[in-house]
C-alpha positions in Angstrom: 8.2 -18.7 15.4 5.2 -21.0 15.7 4.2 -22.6 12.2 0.6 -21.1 12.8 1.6 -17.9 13.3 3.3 -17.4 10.0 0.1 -18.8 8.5 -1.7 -16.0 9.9 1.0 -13.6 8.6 0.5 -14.7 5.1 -2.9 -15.2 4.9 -3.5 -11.3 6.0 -0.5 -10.7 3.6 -2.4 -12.3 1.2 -5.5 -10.5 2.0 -4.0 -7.1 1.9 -2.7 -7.7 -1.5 -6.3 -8.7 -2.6 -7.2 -5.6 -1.2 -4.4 -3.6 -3.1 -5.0 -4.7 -6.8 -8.7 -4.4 -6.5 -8.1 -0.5 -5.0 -5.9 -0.2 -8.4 -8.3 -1.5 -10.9 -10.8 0.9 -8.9 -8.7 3.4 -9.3 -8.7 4.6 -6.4 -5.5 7.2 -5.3 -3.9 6.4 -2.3 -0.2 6.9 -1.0 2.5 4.2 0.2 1.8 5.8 3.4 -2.0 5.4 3.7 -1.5 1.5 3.0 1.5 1.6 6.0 -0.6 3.1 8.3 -4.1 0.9 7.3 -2.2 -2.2 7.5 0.2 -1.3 10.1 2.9 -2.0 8.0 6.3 -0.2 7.6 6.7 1.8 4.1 9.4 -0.9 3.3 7.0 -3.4 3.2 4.6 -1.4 1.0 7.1 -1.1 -1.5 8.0 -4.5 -1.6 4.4 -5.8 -1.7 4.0 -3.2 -5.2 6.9 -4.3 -6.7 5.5 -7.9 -6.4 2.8 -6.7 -7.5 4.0 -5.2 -10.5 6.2 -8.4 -11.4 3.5 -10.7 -11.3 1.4 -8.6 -13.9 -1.3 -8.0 -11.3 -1.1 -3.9 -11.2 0.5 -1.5 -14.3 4.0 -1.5 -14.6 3.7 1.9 -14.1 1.4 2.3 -11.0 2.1 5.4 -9.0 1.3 6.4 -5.5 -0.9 9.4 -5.0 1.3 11.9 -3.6 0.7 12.9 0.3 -1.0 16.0 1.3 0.0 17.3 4.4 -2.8 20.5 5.1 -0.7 23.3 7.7 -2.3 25.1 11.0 -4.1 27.6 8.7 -5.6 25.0 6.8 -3.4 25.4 3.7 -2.5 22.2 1.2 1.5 21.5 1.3 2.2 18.7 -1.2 4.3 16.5 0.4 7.0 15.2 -1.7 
């Protein structure tokens, strides 16, 4: 892989952890899946990015993820576990 292109891959890295830890302090709710899909990232990565997070003091220890809804046909809320 071309030095410049893993630049690129941590400088969005970078960017998206930015974005992460000033959604936390926000507050905001989101789930491990809404940051996979934003960032077009696999759920793996996600979890790897919070733990790092969470090691480095930059997010509560004990940050959760919003839990998914999934809404049916009829309309109807399932919680997705």
């Amino acid at each position: 892989m071309p030095q410049s292109m893993s630049i690129l891959e941590q400088k969005s890295r970078v960017e998206r952890l930015r974005e992460i830890v000033a959604a936390v302090k926000r507050g905001d709710k989101f789930s491990a899946f809404d940051v996979a899909v934003r960032y077009n990232i696999s759920i793996n990565v996600v979890y790897r990015d919070i733990a790092a997070l969470r090691a480095e003091g930059l997010i509560p220890k004990d940050f959760e993820f919003a839990r998914k809804e999934r809404v049916t046909l009829k309309g109807e809320r399932l919680l997705k576990g």
